[in-house]
C-alpha positions in Angstrom: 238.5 -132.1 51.1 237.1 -133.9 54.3 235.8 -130.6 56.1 232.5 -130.5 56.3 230.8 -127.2 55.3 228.8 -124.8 57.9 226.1 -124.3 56.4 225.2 -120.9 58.4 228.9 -119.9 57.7 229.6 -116.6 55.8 230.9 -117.4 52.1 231.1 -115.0 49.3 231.4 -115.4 45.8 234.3 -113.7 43.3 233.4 -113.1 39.7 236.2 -112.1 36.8 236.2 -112.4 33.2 239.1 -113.2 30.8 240.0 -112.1 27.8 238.5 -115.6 26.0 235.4 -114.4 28.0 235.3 -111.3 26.1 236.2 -112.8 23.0 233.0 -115.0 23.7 230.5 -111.9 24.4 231.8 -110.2 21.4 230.2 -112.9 19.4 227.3 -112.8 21.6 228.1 -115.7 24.0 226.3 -113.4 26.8 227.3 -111.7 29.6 229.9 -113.7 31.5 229.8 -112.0 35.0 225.7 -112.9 34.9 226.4 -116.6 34.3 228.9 -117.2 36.3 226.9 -115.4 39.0 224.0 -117.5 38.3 226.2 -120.9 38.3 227.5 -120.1 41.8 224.0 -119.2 42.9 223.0 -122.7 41.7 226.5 -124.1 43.1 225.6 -122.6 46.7 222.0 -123.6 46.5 223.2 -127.4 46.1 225.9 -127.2 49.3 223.1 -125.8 51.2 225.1 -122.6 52.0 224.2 -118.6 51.5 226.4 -116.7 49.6 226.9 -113.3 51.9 228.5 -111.4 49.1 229.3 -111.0 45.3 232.6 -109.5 44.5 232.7 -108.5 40.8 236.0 -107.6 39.2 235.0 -105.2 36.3 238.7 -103.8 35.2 240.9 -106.5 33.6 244.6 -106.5 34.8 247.6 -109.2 35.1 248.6 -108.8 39.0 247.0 -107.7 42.3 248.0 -104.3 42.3 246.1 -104.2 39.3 242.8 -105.3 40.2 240.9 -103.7 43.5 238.3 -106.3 43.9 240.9 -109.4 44.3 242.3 -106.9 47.0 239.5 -106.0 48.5 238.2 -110.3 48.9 241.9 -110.3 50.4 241.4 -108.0 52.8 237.9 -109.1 54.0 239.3 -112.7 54.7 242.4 -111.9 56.2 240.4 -111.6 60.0 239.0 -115.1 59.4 235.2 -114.4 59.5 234.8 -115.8 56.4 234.2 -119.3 55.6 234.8 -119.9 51.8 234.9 -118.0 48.9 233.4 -119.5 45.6 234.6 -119.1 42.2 234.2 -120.4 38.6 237.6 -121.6 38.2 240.4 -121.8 40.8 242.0 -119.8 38.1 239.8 -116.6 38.2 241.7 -115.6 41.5 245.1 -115.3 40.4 246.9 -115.8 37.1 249.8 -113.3 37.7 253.5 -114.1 38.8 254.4 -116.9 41.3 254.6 -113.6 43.6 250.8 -112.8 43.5 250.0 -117.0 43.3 252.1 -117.1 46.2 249.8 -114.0 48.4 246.5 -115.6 47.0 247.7 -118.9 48.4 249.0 -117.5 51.7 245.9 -115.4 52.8 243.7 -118.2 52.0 245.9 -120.4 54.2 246.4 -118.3 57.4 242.8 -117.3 57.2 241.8 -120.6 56.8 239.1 -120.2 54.4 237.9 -123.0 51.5 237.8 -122.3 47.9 234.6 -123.4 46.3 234.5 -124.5 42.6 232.1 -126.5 40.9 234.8 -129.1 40.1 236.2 -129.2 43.7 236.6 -128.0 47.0 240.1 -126.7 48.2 240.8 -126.8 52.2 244.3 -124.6 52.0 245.1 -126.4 55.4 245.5 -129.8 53.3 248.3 -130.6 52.5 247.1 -132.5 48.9 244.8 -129.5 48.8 247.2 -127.0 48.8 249.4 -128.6 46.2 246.6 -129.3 44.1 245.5 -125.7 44.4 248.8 -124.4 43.6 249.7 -126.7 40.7 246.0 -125.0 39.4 247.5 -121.6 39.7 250.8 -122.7 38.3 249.2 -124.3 34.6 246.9 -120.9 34.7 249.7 -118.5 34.5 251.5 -121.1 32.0 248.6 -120.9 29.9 248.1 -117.3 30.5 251.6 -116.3 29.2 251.1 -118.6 25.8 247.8 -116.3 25.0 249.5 -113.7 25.4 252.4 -114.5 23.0 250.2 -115.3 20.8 248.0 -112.2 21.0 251.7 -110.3 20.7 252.0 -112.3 17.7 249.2 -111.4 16.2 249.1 -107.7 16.8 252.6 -107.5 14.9 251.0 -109.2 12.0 248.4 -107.1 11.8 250.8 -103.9 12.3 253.1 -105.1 9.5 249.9 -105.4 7.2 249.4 -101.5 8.0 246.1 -102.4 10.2 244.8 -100.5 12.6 245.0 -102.2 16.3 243.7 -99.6 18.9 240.4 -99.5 19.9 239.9 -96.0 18.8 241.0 -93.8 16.5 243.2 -90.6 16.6 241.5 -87.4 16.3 241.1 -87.1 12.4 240.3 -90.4 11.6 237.4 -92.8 12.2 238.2 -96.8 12.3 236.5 -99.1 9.8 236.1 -102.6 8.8 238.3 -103.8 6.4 235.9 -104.2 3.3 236.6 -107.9 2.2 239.3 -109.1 5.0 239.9 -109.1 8.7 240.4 -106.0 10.6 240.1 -102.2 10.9 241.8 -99.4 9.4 241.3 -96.0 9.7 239.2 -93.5 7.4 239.6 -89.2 7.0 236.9 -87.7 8.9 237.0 -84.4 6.4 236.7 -81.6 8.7 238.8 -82.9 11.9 241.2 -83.9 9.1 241.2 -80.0 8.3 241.4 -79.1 12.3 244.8 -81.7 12.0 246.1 -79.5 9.2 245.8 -76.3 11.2 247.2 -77.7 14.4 250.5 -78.5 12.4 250.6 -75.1 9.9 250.2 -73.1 13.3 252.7 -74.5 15.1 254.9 -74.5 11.9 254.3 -71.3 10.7 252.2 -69.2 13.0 250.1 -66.4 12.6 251.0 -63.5 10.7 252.2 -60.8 12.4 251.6 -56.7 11.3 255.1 -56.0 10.0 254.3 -59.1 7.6 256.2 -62.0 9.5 255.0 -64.9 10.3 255.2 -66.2 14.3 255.0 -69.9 15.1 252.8 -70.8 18.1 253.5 -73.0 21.0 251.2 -75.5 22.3 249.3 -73.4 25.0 248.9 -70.7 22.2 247.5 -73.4 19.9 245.1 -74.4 22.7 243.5 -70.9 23.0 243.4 -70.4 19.1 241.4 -73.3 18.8 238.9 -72.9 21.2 238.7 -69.1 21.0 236.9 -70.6 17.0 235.1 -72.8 18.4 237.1 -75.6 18.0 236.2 -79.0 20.2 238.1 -81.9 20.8 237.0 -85.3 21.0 236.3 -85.9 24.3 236.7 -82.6 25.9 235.4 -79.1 26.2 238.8 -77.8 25.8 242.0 -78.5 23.9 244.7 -79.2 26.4 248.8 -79.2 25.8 249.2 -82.6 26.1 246.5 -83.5 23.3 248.4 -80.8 20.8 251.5 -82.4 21.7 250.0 -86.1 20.9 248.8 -85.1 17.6 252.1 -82.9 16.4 254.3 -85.9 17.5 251.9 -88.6 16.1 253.1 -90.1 12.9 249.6 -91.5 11.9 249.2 -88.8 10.2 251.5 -89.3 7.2 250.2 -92.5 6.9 252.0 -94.7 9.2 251.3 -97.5 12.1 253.5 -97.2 15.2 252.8 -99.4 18.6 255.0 -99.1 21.5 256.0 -95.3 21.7 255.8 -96.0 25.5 256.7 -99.0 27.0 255.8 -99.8 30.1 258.4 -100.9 33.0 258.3 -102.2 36.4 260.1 -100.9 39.4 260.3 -102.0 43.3 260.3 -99.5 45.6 259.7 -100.0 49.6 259.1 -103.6 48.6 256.1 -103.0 46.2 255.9 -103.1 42.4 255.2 -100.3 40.4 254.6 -99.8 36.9 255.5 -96.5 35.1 255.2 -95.9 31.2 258.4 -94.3 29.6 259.5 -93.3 25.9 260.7 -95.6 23.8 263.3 -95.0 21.3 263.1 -98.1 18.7 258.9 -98.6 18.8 258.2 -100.2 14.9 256.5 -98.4 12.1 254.8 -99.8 9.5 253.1 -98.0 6.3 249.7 -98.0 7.3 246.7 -98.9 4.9 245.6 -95.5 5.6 245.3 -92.2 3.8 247.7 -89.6 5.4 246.6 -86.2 6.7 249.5 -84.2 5.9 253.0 -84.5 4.1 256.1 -85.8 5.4 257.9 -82.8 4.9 256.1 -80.7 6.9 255.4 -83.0 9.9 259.4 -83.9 10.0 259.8 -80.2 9.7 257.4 -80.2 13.0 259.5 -82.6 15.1 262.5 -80.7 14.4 261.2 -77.7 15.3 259.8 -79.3 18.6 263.1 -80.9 19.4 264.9 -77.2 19.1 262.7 -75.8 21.5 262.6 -78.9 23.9 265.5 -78.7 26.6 266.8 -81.3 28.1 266.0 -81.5 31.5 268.5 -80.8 34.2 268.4 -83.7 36.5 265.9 -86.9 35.4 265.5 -88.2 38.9 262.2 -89.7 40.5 262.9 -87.7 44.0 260.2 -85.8 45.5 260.8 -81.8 45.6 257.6 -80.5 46.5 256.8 -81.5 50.4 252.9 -80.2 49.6 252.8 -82.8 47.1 249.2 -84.2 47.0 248.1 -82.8 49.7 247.4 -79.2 48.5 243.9 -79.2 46.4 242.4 -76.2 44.4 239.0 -75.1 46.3 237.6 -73.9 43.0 237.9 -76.9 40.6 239.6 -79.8 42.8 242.8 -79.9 41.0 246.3 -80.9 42.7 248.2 -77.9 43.0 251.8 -78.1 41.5 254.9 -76.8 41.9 256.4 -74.4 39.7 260.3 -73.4 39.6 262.0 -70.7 39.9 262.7 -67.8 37.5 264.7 -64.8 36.5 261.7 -62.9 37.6 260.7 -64.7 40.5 263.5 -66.5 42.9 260.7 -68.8 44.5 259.1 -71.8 43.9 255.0 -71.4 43.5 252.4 -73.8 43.9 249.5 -73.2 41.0 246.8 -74.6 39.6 246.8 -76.6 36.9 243.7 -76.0 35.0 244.7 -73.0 32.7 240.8 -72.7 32.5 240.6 -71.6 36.6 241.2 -68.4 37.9 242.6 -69.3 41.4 246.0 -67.4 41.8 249.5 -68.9 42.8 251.2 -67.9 46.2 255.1 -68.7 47.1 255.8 -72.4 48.2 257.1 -71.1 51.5 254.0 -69.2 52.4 251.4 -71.7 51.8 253.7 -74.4 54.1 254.4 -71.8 56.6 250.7 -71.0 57.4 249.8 -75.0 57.0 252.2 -75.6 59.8 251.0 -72.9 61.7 247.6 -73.7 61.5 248.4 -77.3 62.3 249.9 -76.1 65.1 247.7 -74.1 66.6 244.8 -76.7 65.8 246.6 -79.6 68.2 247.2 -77.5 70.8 243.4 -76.6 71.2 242.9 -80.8 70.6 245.5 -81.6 73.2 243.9 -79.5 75.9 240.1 -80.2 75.2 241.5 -83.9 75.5 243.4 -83.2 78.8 240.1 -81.3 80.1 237.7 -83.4 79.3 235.8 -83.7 82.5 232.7 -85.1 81.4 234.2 -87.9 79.9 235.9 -89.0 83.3 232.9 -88.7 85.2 231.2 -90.9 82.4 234.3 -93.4 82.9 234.2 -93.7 86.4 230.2 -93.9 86.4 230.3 -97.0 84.2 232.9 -98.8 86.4 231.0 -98.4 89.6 227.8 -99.9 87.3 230.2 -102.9 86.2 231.4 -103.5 89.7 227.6 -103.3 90.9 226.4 -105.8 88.0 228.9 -108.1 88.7 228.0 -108.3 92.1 224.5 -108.9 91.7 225.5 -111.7 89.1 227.3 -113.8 91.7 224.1 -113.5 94.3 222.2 -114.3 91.6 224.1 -117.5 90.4 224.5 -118.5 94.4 220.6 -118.3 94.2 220.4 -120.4 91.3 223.0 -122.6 93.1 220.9 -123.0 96.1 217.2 -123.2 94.5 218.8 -126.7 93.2 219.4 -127.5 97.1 216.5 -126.7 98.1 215.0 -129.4 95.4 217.0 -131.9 96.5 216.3 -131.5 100.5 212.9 -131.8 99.3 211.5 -128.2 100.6 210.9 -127.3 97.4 208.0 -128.9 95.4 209.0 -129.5 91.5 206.4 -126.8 90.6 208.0 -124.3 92.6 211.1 -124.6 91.9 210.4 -124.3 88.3 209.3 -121.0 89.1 212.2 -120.0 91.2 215.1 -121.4 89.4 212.9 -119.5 85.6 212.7 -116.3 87.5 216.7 -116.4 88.6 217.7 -117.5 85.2 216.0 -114.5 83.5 217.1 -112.2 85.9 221.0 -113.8 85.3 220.3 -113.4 81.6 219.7 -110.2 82.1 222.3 -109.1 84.7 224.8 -111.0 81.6 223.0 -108.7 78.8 224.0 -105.6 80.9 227.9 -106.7 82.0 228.5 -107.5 77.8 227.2 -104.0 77.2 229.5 -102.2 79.6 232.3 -104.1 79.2 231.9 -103.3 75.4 232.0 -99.8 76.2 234.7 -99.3 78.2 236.8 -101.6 76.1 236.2 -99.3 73.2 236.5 -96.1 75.6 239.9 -97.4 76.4 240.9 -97.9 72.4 240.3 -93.8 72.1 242.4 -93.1 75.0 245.2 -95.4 73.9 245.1 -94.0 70.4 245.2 -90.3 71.6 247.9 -91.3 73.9 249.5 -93.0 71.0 248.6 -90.5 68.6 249.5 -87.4 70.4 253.0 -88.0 71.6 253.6 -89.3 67.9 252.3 -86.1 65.9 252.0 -83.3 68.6 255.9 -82.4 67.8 255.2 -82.0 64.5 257.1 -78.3 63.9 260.2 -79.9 65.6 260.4 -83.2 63.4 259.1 -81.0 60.6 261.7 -78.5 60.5 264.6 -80.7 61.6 265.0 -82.3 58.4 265.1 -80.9 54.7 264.0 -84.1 53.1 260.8 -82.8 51.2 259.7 -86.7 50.8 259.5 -87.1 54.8 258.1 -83.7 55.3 255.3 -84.9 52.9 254.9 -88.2 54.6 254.4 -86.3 58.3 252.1 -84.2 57.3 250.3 -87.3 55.3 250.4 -88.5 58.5 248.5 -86.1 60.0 246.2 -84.7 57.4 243.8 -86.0 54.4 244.2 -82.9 52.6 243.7 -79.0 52.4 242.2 -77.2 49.9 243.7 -73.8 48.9 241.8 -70.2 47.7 243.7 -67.4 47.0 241.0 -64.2 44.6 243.0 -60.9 45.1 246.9 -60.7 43.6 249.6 -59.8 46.3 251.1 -56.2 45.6 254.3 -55.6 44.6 257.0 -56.3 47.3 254.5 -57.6 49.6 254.9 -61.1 48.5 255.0 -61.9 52.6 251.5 -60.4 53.4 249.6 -62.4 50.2 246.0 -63.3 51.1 244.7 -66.9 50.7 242.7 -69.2 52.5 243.4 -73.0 53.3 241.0 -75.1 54.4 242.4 -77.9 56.7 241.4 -81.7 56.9 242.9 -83.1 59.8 243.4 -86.7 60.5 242.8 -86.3 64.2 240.9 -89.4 66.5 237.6 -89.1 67.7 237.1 -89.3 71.1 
């Protein structure tokens, strides 16, 4: 690189560990973030530049999307304010696809900004820099994809020797050492072993009922059974479905090693990739070095019975249904309301709670939309004509015009002063000492005049943002019923009223009564997205 560095520029500093850097700390290498802070410290310190700000990437993931610090450092240098951004290795930025190499490389580029390393300096507007640069990113990903086959490798050794991978164990278990080799496998913790057992023989056979039967119990019932004894989870107050589910389906507990029930799978949609986790059919099992919980018999007798009762669903389609769809919160415990369908008793769709531990009570789908609409509504018409009768802002407008106008005369008498002190120099009328005093006083008094232009133009320029985003805003979202109702597309309904508002958080205390669904009592509390002005 043959730029010379500003040394009162603004350059910040990006910090991420890999996994050989965790490897490393596990056998008590240190902390990697603090020495690589410290290096660039000393790094900067040696440039004679001033690192503005550290940006430190705590979660660990393979791509952009995946890590909000790299986007963040993205998005800060996109304006070109900042100078350079220093880093360990060129290969801390980006070790993903040639996609994400490919956006690193690009903002860098447009923004112009340098990429500090210890080993060298990269100017993305040079032409051997940038290839250099990228052929950096291009052996990082190479050599990121051979760890990884080799970690793949070794994690289906280990699962074919019936070890224990995951960092935790199941509910039941607790993971030890291997005694005499490499590795962890899991040992009975006695009584959630016994809390395992119970899970299985309720859901199995039930409770028994007067007449002598016995009743199996579904997952919700299982939930309240156990915590109505006292029963705790492992990380919870409360049992929830899904954690029944996960332990009635799991076949750890007869002993055996599965990996991969879910496998993950990437998806494009509106040009961005997404990564959703789905079932997988042929995930491997291995007999596990393990003890088993409970017999084969009855946890196959389990899935069967699970597999009965599960229907298939009707349509398996990702389109959106619900047009409230994360934007409807629960006022008492902050859950996401969700939609539920209709029934033989009820011919509506709902929108509940989630939290079987909450009281709040549903309301019909069509009632809670109605009165958001309404009330957004009503809310922009009171907005559009305290915007349209805003008198005092006008006055204050046309006020700091006729100040601007008045400063900017004064500037140009001023600077003809100026102008004209210098004649008076050179005609000789003027003695050297004097017109040092005139030419000091008209210069502060220009400086000053200056000061006060800067800070009016300032405000009017931003005075003239608000107005152009109301008038932008307005036209855009004041029609909202019309566009709203116009279409029965519940994933553009959703984006208009995203559009328009953060969220709203809904309170509903007292249960409708009987055939007057209509009249039902709740309370929604709005947040608007609406410009200041």
């Amino acid at each position: 690189m043959n730029r010379p560095l500003n040394p009162q520029g603004t350059y910040y500093a990006y910090l991420r560990k890999s996994r050989a850097d965790r490897d490393a700390e596990a056998h008590g290498e240190g902390e990697t973030l603090l020495r690589h802070e410290k290096l660039l410290k000393t790094f900067a310190e040696n440039l004679g530049i001033t690192i503005s700000k550290f940006y430190r990437e705590i979660v660990s993931g393979e791509t952009i999307q995946d890590r909000p610090v790299v986007r963040k450092l993205l998005q800060d240098i996109s304006d070109g304010s900042c100078d350079g951004v220093l880093v360990a290795e060129v290969e801390r930025l980006a070790r993903g696809d040639t996609g994400d190499q490919g956006t690193i490389a690009r903002y860098f580029q447009i923004s112009d900004t340098l990429i500090l390393t210890p080993l060298k300096i990269y100017d993305p507007t040079d032409e051997y820099d940038e290839e250099y640069f990228e052929f950096g990113l291009f052996m990082s990903r190479r050599e990121y994809k051979t760890i990884n086959r080799r970690i793949q490798r070794g994690r289906m050794a280990s699962l074919q020797e019936g070890k224990w991978i995951a960092s935790t164990a199941p509910y039941g278990y607790e993971r030890v050492k291997i005694p005499g080799g490499k590795g962890y496998t899991l040992e009975i913790v006695p009584e959630q072993a016994e809390v395992v057992r119970l899970i299985f023989h309720l859901c199995l056979f039930g409770e028994k009922q007067p007449d002598g039967s016995w009743k199996p119990l579904g997952r919700l019932r299982i939930c309240r059974k156990l915590d109505e004894m006292g029963i705790k989870p492992k990380a919870a107050e409360k049992w929830s479905v899904s954690t029944i589910k996960d332990i009635l389906e799991n076949p750890v507990y007869i002993g055996k090693i599965c990996w991969g029930r879910k496998k993950e799978k990437k998806t494009i949609a509106e040009g961005t990739t997404r990564k959703i986790r789905i079932k997988n059919p042929d995930f491997p099992m291995y007999s596990g070095l393990h003890p088993p919980v409970i017999s084969e018999d009855i946890f196959y007798k389990v899935q069967k019975l699970i597999h009965a009762k599960s229907a298939p669903p009707v349509v398996n389609s990702k389109i959106l249904k619900n047009p409230l769809s994360g934007i409807i919160t629960c006022k008492k415990c902050g859950s996401a309301l969700t939609r539920t369908a209709s029934n033989t008793r009820d011919s509506y769709y709902s929108l509940r709670c989630p939290n079987r531990d909450c009281d709040n009570i549903s309301a019909p789908l069509y009632l809670i939309e109605q009165k958001l609409l309404e009330a957004l509504q009503e809310w922009m018409d009171g907005y559009m004509l305290e915007w349209e009768t805003d008198t005092d802002r006008v006055q204050e407008w046309n006020m700091k015009e006729h100040m601007l106008k008045n400063y900017l005369k004064e500037l140009e008498l001023a600077e003809k002063q100026q102008i004209r002190t210098c004649e008076l120099l050179e005609q000789g009328i003027y003695t050297p000492e004097i017109f040092q005093t005139r030419f000091t006083a008209v210069s502060d008094k220009i400086q000053i005049v200056r000061t006060e232009i800067f800070r009016l133009q300032q405000s009017i320029e931003a005075e003239q943002q608000t107005v152009s985003a109301e008038n932008t805003w307005l036209p855009a979202h004041c029609p909202i019923l019309d566009a709203y109702t116009h279409t029965d597309n519940a994933q553009i309904k959703n984006e208009i009223l995203k559009s328009i508002i953060h969220h709203a958080e809904y309170i509903k205390t007292e249960r409708s009564r009987k055939f007057h669904r209509d009249n039902a009592s709740f309370e929604l509390v709005i947040y608007p997205k609406l410009p200041e002005h």
